[in-house]
C-alpha positions in Angstrom: -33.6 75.3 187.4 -35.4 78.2 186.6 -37.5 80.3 189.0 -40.1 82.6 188.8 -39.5 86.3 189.3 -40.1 86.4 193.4 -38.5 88.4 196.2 -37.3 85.5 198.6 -36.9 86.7 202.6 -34.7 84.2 204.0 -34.4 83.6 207.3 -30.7 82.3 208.0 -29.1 81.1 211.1 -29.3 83.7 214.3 -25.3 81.6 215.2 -25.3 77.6 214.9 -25.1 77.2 211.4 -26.7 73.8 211.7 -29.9 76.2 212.2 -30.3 76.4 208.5 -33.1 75.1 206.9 -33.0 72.6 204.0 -35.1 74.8 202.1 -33.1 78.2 202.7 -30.0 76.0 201.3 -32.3 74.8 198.2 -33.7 78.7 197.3 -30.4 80.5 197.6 -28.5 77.5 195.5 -31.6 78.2 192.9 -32.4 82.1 192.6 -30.4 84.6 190.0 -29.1 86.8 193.0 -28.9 87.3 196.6 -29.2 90.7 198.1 -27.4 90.7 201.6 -26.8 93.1 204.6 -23.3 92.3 204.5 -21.4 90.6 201.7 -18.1 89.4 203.3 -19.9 88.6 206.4 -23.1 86.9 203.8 -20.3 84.6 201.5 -19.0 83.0 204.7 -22.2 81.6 205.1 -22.6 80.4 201.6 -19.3 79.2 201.2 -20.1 76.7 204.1 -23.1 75.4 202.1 -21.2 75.6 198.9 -23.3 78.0 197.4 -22.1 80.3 194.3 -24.4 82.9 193.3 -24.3 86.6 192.4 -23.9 88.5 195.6 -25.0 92.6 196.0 -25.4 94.3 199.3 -28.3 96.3 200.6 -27.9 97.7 203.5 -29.3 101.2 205.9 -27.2 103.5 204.1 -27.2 102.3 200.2 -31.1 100.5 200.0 -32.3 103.3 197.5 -29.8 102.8 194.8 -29.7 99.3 195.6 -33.2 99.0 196.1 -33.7 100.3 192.5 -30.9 97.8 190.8 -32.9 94.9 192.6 -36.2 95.4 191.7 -35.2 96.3 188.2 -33.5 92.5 188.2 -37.0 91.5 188.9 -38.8 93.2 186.6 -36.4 91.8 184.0 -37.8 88.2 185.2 -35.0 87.3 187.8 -35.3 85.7 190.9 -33.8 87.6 194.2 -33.3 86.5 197.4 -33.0 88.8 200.6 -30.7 87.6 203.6 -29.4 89.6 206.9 -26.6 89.2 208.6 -28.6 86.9 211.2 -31.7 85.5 211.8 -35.1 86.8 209.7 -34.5 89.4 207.1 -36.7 92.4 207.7 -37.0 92.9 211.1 -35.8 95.6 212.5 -33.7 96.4 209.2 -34.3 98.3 206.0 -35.4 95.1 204.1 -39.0 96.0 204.7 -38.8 99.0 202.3 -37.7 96.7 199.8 -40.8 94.0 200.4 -42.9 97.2 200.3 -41.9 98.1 197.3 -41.7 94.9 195.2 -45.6 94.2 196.2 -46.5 98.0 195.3 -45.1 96.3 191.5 -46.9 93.2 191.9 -43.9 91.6 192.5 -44.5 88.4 194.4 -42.6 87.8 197.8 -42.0 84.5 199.2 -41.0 84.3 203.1 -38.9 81.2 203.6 -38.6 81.2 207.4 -36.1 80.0 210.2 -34.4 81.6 213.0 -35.3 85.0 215.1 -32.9 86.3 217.5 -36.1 87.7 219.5 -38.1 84.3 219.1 -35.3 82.0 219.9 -35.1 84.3 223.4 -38.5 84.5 224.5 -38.9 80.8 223.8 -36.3 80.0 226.5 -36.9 83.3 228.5 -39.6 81.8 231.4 -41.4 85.3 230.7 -45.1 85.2 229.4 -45.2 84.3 225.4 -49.1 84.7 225.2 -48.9 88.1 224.8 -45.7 90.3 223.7 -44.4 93.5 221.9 -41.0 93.3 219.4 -39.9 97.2 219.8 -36.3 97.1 218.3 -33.9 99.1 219.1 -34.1 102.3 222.0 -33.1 105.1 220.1 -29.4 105.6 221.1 -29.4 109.0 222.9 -30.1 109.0 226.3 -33.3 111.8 226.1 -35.2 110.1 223.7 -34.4 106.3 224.9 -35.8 107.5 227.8 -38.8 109.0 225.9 -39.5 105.5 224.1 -39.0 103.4 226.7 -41.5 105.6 228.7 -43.8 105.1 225.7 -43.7 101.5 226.5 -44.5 101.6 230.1 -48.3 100.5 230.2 -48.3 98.2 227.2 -49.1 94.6 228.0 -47.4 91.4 227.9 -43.7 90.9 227.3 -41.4 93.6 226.1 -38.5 92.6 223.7 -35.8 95.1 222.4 -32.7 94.6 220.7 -29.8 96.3 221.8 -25.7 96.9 221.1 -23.5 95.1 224.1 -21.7 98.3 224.3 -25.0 100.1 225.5 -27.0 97.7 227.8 -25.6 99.0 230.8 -26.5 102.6 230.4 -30.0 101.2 228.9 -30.6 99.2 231.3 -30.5 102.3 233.8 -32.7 104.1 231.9 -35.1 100.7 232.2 -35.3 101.1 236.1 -36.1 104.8 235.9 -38.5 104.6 233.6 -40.1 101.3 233.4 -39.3 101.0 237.4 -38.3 97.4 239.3 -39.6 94.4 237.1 -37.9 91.3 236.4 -36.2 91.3 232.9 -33.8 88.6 231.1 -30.9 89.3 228.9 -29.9 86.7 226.1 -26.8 86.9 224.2 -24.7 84.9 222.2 -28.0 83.3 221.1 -27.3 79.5 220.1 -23.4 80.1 220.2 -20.8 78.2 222.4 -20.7 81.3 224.7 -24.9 81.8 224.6 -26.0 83.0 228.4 -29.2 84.1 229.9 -29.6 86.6 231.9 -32.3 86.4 234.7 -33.1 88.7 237.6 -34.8 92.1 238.4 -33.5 94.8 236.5 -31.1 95.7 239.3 -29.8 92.0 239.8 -28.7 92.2 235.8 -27.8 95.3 236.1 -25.0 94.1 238.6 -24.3 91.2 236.5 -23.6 92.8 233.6 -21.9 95.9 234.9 -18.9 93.4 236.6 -17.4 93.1 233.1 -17.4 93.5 229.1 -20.9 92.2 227.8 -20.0 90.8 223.7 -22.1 90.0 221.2 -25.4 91.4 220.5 -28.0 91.2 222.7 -32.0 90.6 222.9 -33.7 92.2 226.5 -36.9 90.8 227.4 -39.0 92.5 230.2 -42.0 91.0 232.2 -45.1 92.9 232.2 -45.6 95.3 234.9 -48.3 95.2 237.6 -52.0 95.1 236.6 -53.6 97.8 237.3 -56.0 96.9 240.1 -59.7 97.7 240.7 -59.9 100.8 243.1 -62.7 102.4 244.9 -61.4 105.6 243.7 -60.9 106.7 240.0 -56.8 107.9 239.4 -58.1 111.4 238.1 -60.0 112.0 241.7 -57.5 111.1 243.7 -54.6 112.8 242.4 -57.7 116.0 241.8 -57.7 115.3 245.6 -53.8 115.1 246.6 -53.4 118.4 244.5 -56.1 120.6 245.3 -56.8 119.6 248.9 -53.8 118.4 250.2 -51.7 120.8 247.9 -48.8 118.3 246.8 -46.5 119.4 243.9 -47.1 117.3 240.6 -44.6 115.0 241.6 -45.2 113.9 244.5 -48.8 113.5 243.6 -48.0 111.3 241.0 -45.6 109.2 243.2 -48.9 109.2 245.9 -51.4 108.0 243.2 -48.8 105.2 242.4 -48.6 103.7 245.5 -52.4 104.1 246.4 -53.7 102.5 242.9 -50.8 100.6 241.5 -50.9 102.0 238.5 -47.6 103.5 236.2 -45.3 106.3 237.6 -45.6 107.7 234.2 -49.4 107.7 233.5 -50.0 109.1 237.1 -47.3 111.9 236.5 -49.0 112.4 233.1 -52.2 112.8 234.5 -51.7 114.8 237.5 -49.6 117.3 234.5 -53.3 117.4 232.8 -55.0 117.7 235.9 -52.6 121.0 236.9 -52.1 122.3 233.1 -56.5 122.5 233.0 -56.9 124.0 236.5 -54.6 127.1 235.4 -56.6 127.4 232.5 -60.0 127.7 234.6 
């Protein structure tokens, strides 16, 4: 059968290969080529489902040159389709600069969905689904995780980040000191023999995790923090106050401010720096 020239993003299964969706199995038996994050790891997957096609890789550290060959295969009329190692192609890995680039040709891209490790998690996580953010993976330097997850302290609704098994432990520490006490879950192993969720404050998992090797990758998912509450008192007059009249260092201001108003450590430290940075400039 012949198929149009279309960029195909195929989800394929996150572990349990019996995830795999009848149409996935029908559009990779059907298209010219498959483009795949990994190829030995890719023709295991196809083997099982007894499907023989041209295989390429495109991956972080080759998708220009690749990139290129594949979208020249579509302009010559083929049909591609785009597979990760797990789960939905695209997120959180470099097959979005492909998808960008076909449509900038016209090229016409077809999503064929299924399984998503961060989906899958927060479906079975007990955390609140009506409102979430998908942030990928902390950066993995200590400094600037610290500076992204900080970045993420006052957003609402449920957090979700992917991270390596070898450094949720340290992550998680950075978590508590910048995101504080909130209750978090971490699933790994999604829909494997070994799958296991995670559930507790940040400290509880912590402790969990930290009594032995963690394996496979895993998805974090964090419950919102505290709503700000109504106060009498706006946050920039009280700290104005616990500075200027009561003379407390930036700091402990900001800790003060917290536990009056309930709001983040981080935007009350933030502030209070404003508040200080613009009285030395008066």
């Amino acid at each position: 059968m012949t198929m149009p020239p279309s960029l195909y993003i195929v989800a394929t299964p996150v572990g349990n290969l019996e995830d795999m969706t009848y149409r996935a199995v029908r559009i990779l038996g059907e298209v010219d080529l498959i483009a795949a994050e990994d190829t030995r790891h890719s023709l295991k997957l196809l083997n099982h489902f007894n499907i023989s096609k041209p295989l390429t890789s495109y991956f972080d550290h080759n998708q220009q040159f690749k990139g290129e060959r594949i979208l020249n295969a579509l302009r010559q009329g083929k049909s591609v389709a785009l597979i990760s190692d797990a789960g939905t192609p695209c997120v959180s890995d470099p097959g979005y600069c492909l998808v960008r680039d076909a449509l900038a040709q016209g090229i016409r891209v077809i999503p064929i969905p299924g399984p998503c490790a961060a989906i899958t998690a927060l479906s079975a996580s007990g955390l609140p689904s009506d409102s979430f953010t998908f942030a990928g993976f902390p950066p993995a330097r200590q400094a600037r995780r610290r500076t992204f997850l900080a970045s993420l302290d006052s957003l609402p609704g449920t957090l979700m980040l992917y991270e390596a098994p070898h450094r949720l432990e340290e992550c998680l520490r950075d978590m508590l000191a910048m995101l504080g006490e909130r209750q978090i879950v971490v699933a790994r192993e999604l829909t494997k023999i070994y799958e296991e969720f995670i559930r507790g404050s940040i400290s509880q998992v912590l402790d969990a995790v930290s009594q032995g090797k963690v394996r496979g990758e895993v998805v974090i998912l964090v419950a919102p923090g505290e709503a700000v509450q109504e106060q009498a008192e706006p946050l920039e007059d009280i700290l104005r106050r616990l500075l200027d009249q009561e003379g407390l260092s930036v700091k402990d201001a900001a800790r003060r401010a917290t536990e009056m108003t309930g709001v983040s450590r981080n935007q009350a430290y933030a502030e209070a720096l404003r508040l200080k940075a613009a009285a030395g400039d008066s």
